[in-house]
C-alpha positions in Angstrom: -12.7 -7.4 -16.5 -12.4 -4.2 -14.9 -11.7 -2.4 -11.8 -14.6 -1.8 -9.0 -15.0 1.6 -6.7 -14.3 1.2 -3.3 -16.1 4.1 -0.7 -15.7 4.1 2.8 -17.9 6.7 4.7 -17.4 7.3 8.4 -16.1 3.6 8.9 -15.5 2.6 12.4 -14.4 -1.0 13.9 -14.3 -1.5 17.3 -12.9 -4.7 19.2 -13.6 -4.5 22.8 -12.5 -1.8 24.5 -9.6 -0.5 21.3 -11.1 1.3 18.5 -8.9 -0.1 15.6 -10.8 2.3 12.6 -11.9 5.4 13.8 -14.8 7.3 11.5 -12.8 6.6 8.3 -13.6 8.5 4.8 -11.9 7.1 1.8 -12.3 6.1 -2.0 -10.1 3.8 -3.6 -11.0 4.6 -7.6 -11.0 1.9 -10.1 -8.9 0.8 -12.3 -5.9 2.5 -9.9 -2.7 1.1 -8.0 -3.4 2.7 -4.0 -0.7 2.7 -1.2 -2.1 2.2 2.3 0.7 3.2 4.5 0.1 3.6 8.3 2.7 2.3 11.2 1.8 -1.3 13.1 -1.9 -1.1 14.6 -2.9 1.7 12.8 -5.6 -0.1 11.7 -4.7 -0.8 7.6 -5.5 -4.8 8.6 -8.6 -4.2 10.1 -9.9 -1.7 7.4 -8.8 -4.5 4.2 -10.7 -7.2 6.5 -13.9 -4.9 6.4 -13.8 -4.3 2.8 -13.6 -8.3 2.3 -16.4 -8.7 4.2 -14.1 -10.5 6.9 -15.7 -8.7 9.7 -18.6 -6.1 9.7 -18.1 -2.5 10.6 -19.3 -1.5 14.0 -20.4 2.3 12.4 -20.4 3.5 8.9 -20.2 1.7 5.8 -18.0 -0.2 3.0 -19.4 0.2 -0.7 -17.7 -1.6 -3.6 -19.4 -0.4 -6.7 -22.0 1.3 -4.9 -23.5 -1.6 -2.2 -22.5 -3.3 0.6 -20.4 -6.4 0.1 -20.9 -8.5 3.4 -22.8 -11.5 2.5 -23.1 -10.4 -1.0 -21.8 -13.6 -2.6 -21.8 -12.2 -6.0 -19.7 -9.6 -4.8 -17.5 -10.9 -2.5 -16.3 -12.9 -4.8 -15.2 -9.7 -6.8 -13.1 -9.0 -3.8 -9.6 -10.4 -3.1 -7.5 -10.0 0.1 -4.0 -11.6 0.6 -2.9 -11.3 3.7 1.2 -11.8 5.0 -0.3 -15.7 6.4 -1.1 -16.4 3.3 -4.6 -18.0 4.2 -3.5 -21.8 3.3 -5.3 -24.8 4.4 -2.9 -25.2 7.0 -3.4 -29.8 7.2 -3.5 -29.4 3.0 -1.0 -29.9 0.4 -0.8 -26.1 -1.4 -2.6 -27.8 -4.2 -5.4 -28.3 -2.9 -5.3 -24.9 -1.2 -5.2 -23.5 -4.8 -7.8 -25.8 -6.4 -10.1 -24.6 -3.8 -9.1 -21.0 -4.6 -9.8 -21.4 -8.6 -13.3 -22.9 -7.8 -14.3 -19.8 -5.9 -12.5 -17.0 -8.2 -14.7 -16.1 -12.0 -11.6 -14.3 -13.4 -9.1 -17.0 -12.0 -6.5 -17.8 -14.7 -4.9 -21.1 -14.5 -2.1 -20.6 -17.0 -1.0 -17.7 -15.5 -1.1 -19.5 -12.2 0.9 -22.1 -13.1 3.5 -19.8 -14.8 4.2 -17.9 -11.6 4.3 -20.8 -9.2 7.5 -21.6 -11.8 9.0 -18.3 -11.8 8.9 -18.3 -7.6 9.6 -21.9 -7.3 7.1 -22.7 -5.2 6.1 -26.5 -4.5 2.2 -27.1 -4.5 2.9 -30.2 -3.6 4.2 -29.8 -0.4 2.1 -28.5 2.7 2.0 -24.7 3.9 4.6 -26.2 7.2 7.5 -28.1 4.7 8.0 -24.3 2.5 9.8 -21.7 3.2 8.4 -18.0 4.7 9.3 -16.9 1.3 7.6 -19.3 -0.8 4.4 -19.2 1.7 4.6 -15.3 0.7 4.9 -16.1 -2.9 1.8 -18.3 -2.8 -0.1 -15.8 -1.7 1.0 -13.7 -4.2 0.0 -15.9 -6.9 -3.3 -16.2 -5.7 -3.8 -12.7 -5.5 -2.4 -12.0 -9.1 -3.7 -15.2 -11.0 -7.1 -14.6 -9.4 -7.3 -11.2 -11.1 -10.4 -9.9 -8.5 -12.0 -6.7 -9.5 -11.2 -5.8 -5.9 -7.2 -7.1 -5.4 -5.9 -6.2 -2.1 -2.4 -7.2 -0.5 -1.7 -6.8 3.3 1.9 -7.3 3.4 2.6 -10.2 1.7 5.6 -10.1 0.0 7.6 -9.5 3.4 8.6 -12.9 3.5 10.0 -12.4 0.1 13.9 -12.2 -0.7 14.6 -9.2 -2.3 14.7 -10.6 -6.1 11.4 -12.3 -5.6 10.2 -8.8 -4.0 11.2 -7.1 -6.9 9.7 -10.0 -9.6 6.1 -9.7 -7.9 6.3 -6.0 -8.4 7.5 -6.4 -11.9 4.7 -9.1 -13.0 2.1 -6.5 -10.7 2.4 -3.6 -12.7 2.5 -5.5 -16.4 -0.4 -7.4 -15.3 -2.2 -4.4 -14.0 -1.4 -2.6 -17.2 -3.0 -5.7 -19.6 -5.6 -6.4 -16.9 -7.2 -3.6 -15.3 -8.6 -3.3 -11.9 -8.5 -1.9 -8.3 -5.7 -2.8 -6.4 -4.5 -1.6 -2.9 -1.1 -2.4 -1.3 -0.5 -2.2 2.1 3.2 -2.1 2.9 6.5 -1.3 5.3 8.1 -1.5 2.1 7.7 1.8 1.3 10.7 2.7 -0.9 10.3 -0.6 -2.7 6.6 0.2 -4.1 6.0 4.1 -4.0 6.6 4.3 -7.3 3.7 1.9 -8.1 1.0 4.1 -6.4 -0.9 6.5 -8.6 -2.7 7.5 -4.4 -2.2 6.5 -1.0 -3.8 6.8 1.5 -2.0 7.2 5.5 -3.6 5.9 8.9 -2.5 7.3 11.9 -4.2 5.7 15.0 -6.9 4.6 12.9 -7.8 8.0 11.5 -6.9 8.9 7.8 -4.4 11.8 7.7 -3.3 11.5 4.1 -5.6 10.8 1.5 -4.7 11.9 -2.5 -3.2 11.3 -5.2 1.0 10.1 -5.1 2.2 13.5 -6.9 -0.1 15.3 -4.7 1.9 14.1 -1.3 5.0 14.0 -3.1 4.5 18.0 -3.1 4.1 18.1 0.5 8.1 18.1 1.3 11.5 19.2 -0.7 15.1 18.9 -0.5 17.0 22.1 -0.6 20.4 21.7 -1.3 23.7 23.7 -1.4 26.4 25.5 0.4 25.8 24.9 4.0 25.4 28.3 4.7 23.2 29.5 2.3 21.0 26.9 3.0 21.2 27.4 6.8 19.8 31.2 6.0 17.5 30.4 3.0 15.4 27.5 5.3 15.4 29.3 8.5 11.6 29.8 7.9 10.6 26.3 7.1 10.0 23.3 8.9 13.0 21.3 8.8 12.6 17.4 8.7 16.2 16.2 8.8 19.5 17.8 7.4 23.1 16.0 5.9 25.9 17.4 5.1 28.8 16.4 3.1 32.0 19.2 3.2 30.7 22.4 2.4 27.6 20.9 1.2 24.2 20.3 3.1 20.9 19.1 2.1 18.0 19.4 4.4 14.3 18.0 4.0 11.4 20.4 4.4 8.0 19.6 5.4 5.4 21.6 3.7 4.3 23.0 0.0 7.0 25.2 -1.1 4.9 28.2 -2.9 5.9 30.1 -5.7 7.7 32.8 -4.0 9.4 30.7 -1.7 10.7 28.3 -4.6 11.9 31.6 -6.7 14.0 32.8 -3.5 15.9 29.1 -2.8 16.6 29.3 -6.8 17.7 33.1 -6.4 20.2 31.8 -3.8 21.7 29.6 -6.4 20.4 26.1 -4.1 18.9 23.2 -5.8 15.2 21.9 -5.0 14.4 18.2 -5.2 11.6 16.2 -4.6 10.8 14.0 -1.4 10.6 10.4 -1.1 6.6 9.2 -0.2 8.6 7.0 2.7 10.5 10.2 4.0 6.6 12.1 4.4 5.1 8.7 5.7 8.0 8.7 8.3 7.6 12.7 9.0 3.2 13.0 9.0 2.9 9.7 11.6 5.9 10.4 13.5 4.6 12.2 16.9 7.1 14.7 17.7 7.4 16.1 14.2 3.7 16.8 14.0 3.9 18.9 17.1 
């Protein structure tokens, strides 16, 4: 098994009168972990329900490896989204919910099914309305890792986790990632749990992409500069300040923007320190209105 390419070129959805995805361009490589950040209805939902062939595109197109997966049985069934619901048979015992699931996934492993459904405790036996939020969450999570799809795509769905079953699903994602392969892209509020899992990410903003490469790449977009608060005052005057602390005589300011040679040579000169910036902190700072101004 092994990852798929997914291309979207000038993708646009429409429902009504709101245009959820607006001309979207994006690749999401094989074989690689992306984040899809954007803020409630930018239109992350809508985009992972076109490339599942939930809903068709009103403009543009989705290709996973190469063609077009709606009604493309042979491909659809390379391509797995898990949605926050879950997507249970909601009259159905969970077993039979996950019976129906292995029937319609070719890479679906049964063993490794069964050994998360132990680790989160979750009851097949009961129906989707007698289980927790958390262990509905943890169902879907199963589904989406035991099915091990080409395509894997998660839309939220460990929010109804706990924070120790949170941080097992990421744990068991990236080992079985490593072992197994394949294109997976996380959609999350999370951010600070799961940015270190993302090898790209891509942002939505209104339904428009306004990030899109690779982790390290936006990662170099901001700094921290940090010192004596008055140096730092004078050294930063220039730069586009994010957001500032201070603790005693020391402050630490964020910085939007990609700190060149020269400027990184004169914050060292002044004896300040230059750190890196959270993925969260640039989400936060490139969708938030009155910073982009």
């Amino acid at each position: 098994m092994s990852g798929l390419d997914v291309e979207l070129r000038d993708l646009t959805v429409d429902y009504k009168d709101t245009r959820a995805v607006d001309s979207v361009t994006a690749s999401f490589p094989a074989n690689t972990i992306t984040g899809l950040l954007g803020r409630n209805g930018s239109g992350k939902t809508t985009m992972l329900s076109v490339i599942a062939s939930l809903r068709r595109p009103s403009a543009g197109h989705v290709l996973v490896d190469g063609r077009d997966p709606y009604e493309d049985e042979q491909l659809m069934e390379q391509v797995c989204l898990i949605r926050e619901s879950g997507d249970v048979l909601a009259e159905e015992k969970l077993k039979v919910t996950l019976k129906y699931i292995a029937s319609a996934r070719p890479n679906w492993d049964q063993e490794f099914a069964e050994e998360l459904l132990d680790a989160f405790e979750v009851d097949i036996s009961k129906k989707p309305t007698k289980v927790s939020r958390g262990q509905r969450s943890a169902f879907g999570a199963v589904i989406g890792l035991a099915s091990r799809a080409p395509v894997t795509m998660f839309d939220e769905v460990y929010l109804g986790m706990d924070a120790p079953s949170r941080r097992r699903f990421y744990d068991v994602l990236i080992t079985d990632y490593v072992e197994h392969p394949r294109t997976i892209i996380l959609s999350s509020h999370l951010i600070s749990e799961v940015e270190q899992l993302f090898e790209n990410v891509v942002v939505l903003d209104d339904g428009r992409v306004v990030v899109h490469e690779d982790a390290d790449t936006m990662r170099s977009q901001g700094a921290t500069v940090t010192g004596p608060a008055a140096q730092v005052d004078a050294a930063v005057g220039d730069l586009r300040v994010l957001s500032e602390h201070s603790l005693g005589p020391t402050k630490q300011v964020t910085v939007l923007g990609a700190l060149d040679d020269a400027t990184h040579r004169r914050l060292r000169a002044a004896g300040l320190e230059i750190g890196a910036v959270p993925i969260q902190d640039l989400f936060i700072a490139l969708t938030d209105k009155e910073v982009r101004r």
